[in-house]
C-alpha positions in Angstrom: 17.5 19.6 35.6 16.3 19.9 32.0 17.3 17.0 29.1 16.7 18.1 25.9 15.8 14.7 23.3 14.2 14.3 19.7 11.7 11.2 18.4 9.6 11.2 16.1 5.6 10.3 16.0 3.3 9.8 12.9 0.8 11.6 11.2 -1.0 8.8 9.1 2.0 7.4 7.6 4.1 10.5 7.7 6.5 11.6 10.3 7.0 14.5 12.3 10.3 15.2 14.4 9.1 16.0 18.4 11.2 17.0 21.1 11.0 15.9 24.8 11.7 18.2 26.9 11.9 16.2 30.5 12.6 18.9 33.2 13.3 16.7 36.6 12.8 19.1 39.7 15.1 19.9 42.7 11.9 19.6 45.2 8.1 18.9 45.5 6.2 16.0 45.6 6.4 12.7 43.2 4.3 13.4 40.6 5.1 13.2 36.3 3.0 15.0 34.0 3.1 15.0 30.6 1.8 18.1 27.8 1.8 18.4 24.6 -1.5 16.8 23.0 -0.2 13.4 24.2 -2.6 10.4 23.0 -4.0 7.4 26.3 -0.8 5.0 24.7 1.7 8.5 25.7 -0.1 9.0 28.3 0.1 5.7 29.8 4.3 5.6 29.3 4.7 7.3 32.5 3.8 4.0 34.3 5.8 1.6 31.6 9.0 4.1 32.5 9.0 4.2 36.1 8.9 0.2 36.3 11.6 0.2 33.5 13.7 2.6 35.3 13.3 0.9 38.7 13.9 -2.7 37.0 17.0 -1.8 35.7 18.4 -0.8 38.7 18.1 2.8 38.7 16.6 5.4 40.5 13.3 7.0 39.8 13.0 10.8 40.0 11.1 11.5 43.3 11.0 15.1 42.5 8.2 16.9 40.1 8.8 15.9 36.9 7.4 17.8 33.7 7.5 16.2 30.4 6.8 18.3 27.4 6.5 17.0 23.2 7.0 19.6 21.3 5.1 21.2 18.9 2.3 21.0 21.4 -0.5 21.5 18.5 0.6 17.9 16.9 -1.3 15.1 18.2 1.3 12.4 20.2 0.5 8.8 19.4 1.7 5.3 20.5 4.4 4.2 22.6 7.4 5.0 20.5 8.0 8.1 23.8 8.6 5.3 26.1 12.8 5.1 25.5 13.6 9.0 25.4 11.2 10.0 28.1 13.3 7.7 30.4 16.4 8.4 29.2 15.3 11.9 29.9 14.7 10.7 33.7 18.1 9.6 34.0 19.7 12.5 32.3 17.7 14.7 35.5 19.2 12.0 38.3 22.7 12.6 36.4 22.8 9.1 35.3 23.4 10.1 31.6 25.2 13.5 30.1 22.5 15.5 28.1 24.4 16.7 25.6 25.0 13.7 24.0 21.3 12.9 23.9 21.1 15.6 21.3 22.5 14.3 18.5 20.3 11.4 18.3 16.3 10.6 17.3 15.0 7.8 19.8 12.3 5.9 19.8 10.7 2.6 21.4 8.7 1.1 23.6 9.4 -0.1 26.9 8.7 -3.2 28.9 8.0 -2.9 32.5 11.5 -5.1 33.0 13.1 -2.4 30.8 13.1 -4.0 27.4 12.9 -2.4 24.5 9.8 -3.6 22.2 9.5 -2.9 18.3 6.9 0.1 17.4 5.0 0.6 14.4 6.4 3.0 11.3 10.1 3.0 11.9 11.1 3.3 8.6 8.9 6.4 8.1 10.6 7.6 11.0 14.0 7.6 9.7 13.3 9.0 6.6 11.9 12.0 8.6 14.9 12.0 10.7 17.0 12.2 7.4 14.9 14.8 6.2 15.6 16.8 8.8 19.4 16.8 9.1 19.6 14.2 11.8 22.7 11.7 10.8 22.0 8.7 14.3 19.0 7.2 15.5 18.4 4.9 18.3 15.2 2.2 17.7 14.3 -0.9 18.8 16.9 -3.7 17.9 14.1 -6.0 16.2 13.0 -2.4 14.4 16.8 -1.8 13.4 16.8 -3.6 9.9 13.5 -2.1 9.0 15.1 1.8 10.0 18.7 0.8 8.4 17.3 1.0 5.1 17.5 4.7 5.1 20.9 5.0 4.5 21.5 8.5 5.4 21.0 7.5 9.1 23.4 5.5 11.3 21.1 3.4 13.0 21.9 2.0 16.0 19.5 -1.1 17.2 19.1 -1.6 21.6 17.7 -4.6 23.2 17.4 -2.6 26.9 16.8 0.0 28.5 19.9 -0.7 30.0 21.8 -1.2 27.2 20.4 2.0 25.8 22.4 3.7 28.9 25.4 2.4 28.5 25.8 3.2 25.5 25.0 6.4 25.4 27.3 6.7 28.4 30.1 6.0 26.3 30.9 2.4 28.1 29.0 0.2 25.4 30.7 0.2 21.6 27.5 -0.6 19.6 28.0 -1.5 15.5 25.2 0.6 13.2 23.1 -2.0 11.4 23.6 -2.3 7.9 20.5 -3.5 5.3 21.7 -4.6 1.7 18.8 -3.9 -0.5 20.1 -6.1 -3.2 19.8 -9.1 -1.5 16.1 -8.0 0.0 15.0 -7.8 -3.3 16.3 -10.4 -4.3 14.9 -13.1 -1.4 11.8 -11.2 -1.1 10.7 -11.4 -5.2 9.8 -14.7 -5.5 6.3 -15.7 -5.9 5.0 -18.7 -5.0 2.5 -19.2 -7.5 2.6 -19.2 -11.4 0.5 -18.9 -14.2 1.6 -22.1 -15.7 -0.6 -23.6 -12.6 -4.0 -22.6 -14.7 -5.5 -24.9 -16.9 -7.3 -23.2 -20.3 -8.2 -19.7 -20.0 -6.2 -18.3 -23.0 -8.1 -15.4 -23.6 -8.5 -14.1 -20.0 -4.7 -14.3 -19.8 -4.4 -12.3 -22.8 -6.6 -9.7 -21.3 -4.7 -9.8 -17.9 -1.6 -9.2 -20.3 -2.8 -6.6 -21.4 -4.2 -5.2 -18.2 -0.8 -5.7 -16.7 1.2 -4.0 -19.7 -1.1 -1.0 -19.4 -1.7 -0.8 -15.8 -5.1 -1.1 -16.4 -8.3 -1.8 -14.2 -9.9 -5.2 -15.1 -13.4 -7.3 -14.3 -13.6 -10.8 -14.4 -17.4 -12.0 -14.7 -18.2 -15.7 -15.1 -19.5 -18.9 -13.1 -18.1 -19.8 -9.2 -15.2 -22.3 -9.9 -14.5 -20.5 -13.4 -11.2 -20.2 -11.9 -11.2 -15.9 -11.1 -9.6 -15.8 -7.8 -7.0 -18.0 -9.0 -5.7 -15.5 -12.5 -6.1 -12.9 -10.3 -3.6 -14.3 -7.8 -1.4 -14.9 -10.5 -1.3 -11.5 -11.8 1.3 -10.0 -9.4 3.6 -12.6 -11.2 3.7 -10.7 -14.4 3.8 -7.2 -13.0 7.4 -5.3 -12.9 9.2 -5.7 -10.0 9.0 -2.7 -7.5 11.4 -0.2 -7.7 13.6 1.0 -4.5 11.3 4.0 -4.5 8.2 2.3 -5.1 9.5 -0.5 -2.7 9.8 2.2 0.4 6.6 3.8 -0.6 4.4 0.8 -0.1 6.8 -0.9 2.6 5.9 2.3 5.0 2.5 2.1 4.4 2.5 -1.6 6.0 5.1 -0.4 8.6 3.0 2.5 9.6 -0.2 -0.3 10.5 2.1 -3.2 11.5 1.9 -5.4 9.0 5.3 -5.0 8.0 7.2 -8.8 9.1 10.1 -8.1 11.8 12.5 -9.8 10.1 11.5 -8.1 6.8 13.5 -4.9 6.1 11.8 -4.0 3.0 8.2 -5.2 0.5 10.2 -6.3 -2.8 6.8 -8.1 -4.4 3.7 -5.6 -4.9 0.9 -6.4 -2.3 -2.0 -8.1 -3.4 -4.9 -7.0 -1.0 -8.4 -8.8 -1.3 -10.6 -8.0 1.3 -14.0 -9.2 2.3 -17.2 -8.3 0.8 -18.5 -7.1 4.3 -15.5 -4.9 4.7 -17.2 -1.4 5.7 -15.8 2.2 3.8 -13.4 3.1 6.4 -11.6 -0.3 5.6 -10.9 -0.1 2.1 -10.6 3.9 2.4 -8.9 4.6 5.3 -10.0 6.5 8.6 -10.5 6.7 12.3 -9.9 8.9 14.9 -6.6 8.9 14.2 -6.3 8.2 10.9 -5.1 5.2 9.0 -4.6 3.9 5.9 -7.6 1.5 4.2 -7.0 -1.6 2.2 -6.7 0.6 -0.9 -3.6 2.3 0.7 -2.1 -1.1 0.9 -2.8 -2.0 -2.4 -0.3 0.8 -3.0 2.0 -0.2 -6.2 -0.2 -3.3 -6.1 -3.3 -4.9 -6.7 -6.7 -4.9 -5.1 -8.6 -7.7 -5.8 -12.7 -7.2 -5.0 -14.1 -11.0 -5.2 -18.3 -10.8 -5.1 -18.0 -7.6 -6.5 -21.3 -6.7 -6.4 -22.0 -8.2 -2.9 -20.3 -5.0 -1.3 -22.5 -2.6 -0.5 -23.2 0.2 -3.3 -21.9 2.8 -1.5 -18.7 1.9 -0.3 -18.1 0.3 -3.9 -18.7 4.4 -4.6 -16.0 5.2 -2.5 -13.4 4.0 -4.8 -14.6 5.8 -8.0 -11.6 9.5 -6.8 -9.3 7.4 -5.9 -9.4 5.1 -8.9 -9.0 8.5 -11.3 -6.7 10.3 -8.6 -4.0 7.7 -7.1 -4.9 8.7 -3.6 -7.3 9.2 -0.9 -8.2 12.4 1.3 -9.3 11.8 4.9 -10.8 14.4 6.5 -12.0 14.7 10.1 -12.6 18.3 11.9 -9.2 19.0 13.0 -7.4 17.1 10.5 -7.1 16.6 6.8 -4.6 13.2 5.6 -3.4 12.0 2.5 -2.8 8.3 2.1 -1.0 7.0 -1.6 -3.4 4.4 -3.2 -2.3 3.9 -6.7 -3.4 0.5 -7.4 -4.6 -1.8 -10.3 -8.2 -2.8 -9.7 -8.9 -6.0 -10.1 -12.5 -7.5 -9.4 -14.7 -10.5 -9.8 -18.1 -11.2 -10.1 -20.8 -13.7 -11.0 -23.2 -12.6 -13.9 -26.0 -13.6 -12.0 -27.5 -14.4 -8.5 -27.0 -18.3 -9.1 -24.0 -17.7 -10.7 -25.0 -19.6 -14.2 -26.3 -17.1 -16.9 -25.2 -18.0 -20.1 -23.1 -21.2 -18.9 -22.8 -24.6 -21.2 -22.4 -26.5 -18.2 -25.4 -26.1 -16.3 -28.8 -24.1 -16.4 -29.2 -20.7 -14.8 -32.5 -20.6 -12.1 -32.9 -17.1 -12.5 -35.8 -15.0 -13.9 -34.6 -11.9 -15.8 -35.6 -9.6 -13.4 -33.4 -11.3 -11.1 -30.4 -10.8 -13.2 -31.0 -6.9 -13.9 -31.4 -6.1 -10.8 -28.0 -8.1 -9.8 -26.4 -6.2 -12.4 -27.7 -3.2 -11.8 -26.0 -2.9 -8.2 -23.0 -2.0 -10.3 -23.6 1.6 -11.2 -22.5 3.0 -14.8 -19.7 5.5 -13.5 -17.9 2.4 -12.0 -18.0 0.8 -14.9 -16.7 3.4 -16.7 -13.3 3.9 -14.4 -13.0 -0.3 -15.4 -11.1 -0.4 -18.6 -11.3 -3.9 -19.2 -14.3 -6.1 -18.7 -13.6 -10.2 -19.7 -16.3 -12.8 -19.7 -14.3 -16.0 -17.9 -16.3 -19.2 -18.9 -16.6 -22.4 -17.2 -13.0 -25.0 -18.1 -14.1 -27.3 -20.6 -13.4 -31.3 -18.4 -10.6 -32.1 -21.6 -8.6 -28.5 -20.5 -8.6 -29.8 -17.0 -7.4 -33.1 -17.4 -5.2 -31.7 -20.3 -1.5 -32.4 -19.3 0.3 -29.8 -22.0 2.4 -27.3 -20.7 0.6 -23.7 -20.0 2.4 -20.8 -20.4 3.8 -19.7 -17.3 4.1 -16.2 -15.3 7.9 -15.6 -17.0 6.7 -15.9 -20.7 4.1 -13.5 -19.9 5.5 -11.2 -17.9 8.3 -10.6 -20.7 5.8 -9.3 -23.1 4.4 -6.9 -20.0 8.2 -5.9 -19.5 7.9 -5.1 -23.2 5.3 -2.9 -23.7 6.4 -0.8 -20.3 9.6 -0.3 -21.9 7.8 1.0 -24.5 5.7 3.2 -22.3 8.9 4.4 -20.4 10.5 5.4 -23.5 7.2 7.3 -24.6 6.4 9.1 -21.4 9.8 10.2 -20.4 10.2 12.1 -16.9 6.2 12.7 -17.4 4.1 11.6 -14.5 2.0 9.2 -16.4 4.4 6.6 -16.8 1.9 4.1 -17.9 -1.1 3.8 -20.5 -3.6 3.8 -18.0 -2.7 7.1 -16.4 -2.7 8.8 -19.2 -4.4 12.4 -19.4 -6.5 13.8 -22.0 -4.0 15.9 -23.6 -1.7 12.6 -24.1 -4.7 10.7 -25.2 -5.0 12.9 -28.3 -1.2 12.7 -28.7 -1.0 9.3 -28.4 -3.6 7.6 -29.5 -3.9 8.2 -33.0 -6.1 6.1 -34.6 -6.2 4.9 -38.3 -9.4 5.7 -40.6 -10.7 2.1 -40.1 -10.6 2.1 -36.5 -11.5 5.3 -35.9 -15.2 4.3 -38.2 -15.2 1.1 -35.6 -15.1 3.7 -32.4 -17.7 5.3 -34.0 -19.9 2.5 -34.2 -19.1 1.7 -31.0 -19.6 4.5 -29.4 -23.3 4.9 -30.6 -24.2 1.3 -30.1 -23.5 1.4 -26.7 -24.1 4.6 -25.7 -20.6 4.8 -24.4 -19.0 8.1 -22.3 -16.4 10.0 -23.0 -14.3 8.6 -20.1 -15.2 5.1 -21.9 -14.2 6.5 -24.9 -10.8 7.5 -23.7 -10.4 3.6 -21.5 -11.0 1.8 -25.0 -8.1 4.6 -26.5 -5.8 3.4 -23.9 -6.2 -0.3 -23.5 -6.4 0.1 -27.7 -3.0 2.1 -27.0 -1.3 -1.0 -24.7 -2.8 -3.5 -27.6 -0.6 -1.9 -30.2 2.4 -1.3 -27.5 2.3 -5.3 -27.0 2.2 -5.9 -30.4 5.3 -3.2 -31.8 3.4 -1.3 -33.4 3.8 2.6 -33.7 0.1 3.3 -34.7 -3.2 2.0 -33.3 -5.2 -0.3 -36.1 -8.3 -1.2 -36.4 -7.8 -4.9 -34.9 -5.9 -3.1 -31.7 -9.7 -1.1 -31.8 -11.4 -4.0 -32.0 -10.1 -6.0 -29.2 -10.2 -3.0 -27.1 -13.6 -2.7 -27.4 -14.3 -6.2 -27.3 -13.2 -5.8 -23.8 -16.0 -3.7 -22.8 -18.2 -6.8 -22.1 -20.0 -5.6 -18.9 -21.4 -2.0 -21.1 -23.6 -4.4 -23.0 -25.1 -6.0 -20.3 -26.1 -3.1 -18.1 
């Protein structure tokens, strides 16, 4: 007997909609095959499903069985087979009708006493389902919030194997599982830390304004303890809060790797990803056999803070320059080519020298200039030049720390960021740059009208520093967010000047 049933299995973080064919024969000997480009985790569901079956008290097919996922040219991966490949048993020892099976997408992973486990990429699942005209979908009860968030689906969550059966059957009334996205945005917002928290620092936090209004890449260079990774932990604070479709952007990205929390339906705050200087190229950029996204996937929407800058190797620090200009990264292996979303703020850290002292008040720097060049130098130009805003952080004077007037905190500045995106939004329109940063040329020229006095300080600055073109346009935009902050319709020569007073690290390379 032949059971027809749909799942769905992912392609990097995208979905494609399979179908199980399970054809149970009237004779031969035991024996279950399964075709159709299956992965070692699909392959290996044939054992999870015949303990399921027999632990919940049905009987396993003793027949040939055939199993086939359909379209046979699409890699199968993970265990999400395991529930509709036994249901498609049971549907061949007329244990379940197979029409019935039809209307639904199933998906989950079985345990060998016939529960039903939680698999990876759920939501990406149901939006594929709803893309593709399928209104229910069966998926594993602690999965059920994650998938109900795709409205368009009636999602139906099972704890069993059993369970699974009897509803289907028609002898189990199950309720769809409802998610309200208000009140997931709403608990899942709130920071825990604040601006208000850090001690001096006025003029980095003006720069971080500024980097947050624009959506700009920043780098933080001063002494260890300056206090770096603690404003750049704090930036998220003062950032926009996700919207719905930014929200399920990022929040299948995480589901897709399992990172996404099971009792977490949806990722309200952007992600703040800082991984370790030793991290290798395939970790921040994504890859694999089967390919995955990279830390700067997750930093979708977010921020991707690089502490000891210059301590990761050159070339995967060269790895980010496309995806910095682009908003996304290309995978490529021989039979395969993926795209992974990786629009991020860059935000990264770094000593201005090998002791970590150079040009400090508070205590002498050990190293010879040679020593500091070539430190520097392991940050190439055309990195630089993708950073729009480089910020010297100095040491906290001891009367700042012990200082117990009231900072300003994450609300105050993140109302002025609010602000100038406002601004931005209202400038931009329906365009796809919907922030200074990601401007193109075209808009620069448009936008970024300069008076006389500024444009003689661009000049100057220009020449000075031997600056490129793409530096030239960074300074134009950051100049642009400067003048956005402050109301103004033009850029003026002080919005120049503090734009290009932000371009710290071109004088010292």
């Amino acid at each position: 007997m032949l059971a027809r049933l749909h799942s769905v299995t992912l392609e990097g973080i995208e979905g494609v909609v399979c179908e199980v064919e399970v054809d149970v024969a009237r004779g031969g000997l035991e024996r279950s095959i399964i075709v159709g480009l299956p992965d070692a985790a699909v392959k290996e569901s044939l054992e999870r499903v015949h303990s399921a079956i027999v632990n919940c008290a049905y009987r396993y097919p003793k027949t040939q069985s055939l199993i086939n996922l359909a379209p046979a040219d699409v890699k199968k991966a993970g265990p999400a087979f395991d529930l509709p490949i036994a249901l498609g048993m049971l549907v061949g020892e007329g244990v379940l009708p197979g029409p019935v099976l039809k209307e639904f997408v199933i998906v989950g992973e079985l345990a060998l006493d016939g529960r039903v486990r939680p698999v990876n990429g759920v939501l990406s699942m149901a939006m594929t389902a709803a893309a593709n005209g399928f209104s229910r979908m069966i998926v594993p009860l602690e999965n059920a919030r994650e998938a109900a968030v795709v409205q368009e689906v009636e999602i139906y969550g099972i704890g069993s194997l059993s369970q699974a059966v009897e509803f289907l059957a028609g002898r189990l009334m199950l309720e769809t599982t409802v998610t309200n996205l208000e009140d997931q945005f709403a608990v899942a917002s709130q920071y825990s830390v604040d601006f208000g928290d850090v001690k001096g620092q006025e003029s980095v936090k003006r720069a971080l304004t500024v980097a947050a209004a624009g959506a700009h890449n920043i780098m933080m260079i001063g002494p260890p303890g300056a206090g770096k990774t603690m404003l750049a932990q704090r930036l998220a604070t003062i950032l926009p809060t996700l919207s719905l479709e930014e929200s399920l952007e990022t929040t299948r990205i995480y589901s897709a790797v399992g990172l996404l929390k099971r009792d977490q339906a949806l990722l309200a705050t952007r992600p703040v990803r800082a991984p370790h200087h030793s991290a290798s190229g395939p970790a921040l950029i994504g890859g694999g056999s089967s390919p995955r996204p990279g830390e700067l996937s997750l930093a979708h929407y977010g921020i991707l803070f690089l502490d000891e800058f210059v301590e990761f190797p050159r070339h995967v620090l060269e790895m980010i320059r496309q995806p910095l200009e682009d908003g996304f990264v290309i995978v490529s292996r021989a039979k395969k080519t993926i795209q992974f979303p990786a629009q991020f703020m860059l935000v990264a850290a770094m000593n201005p020298c090998p002791c970590g002292y150079s040009g400090s008040n508070l205590r002498a720097c050990k190293c010879a200039p040679g020593q500091i060049a070539r430190y520097m130098a392991k940050v190439s130009g055309p990195l630089v030049d993708r950073i729009d805003i480089h910020i010297d952080v100095p040491a906290v004077a001891f009367h700042k720390l012990r200082s117990t007037a009231r900072q300003v905190d994450s609300e105050s500045l993140r109302s002025i960021v609010l602000a100038a995106r406002q601004v931005q939004s209202r400038r931009f329109g329906n365009a796809k740059s919907l922030t200074n940063a990601h401007m193109s040329h075209p808009q620069i020229e448009r936008f970024c009208r300069i008076d006389a006095t500024g444009e003689m300080m661009l000049k100057e600055a220009m020449m000075e520093l031997g600056l490129s073109a793409r530096a030239h346009d960074k300074i134009c935009k950051v100049a642009r967010t400067i003048a956005d902050i402050e109301g103004s319709q033009d850029i003026r020569s002080e919005h120049v000047a503090e734009a290009i007073g932000y371009r710290k690290l071109d004088r010292k390379l």
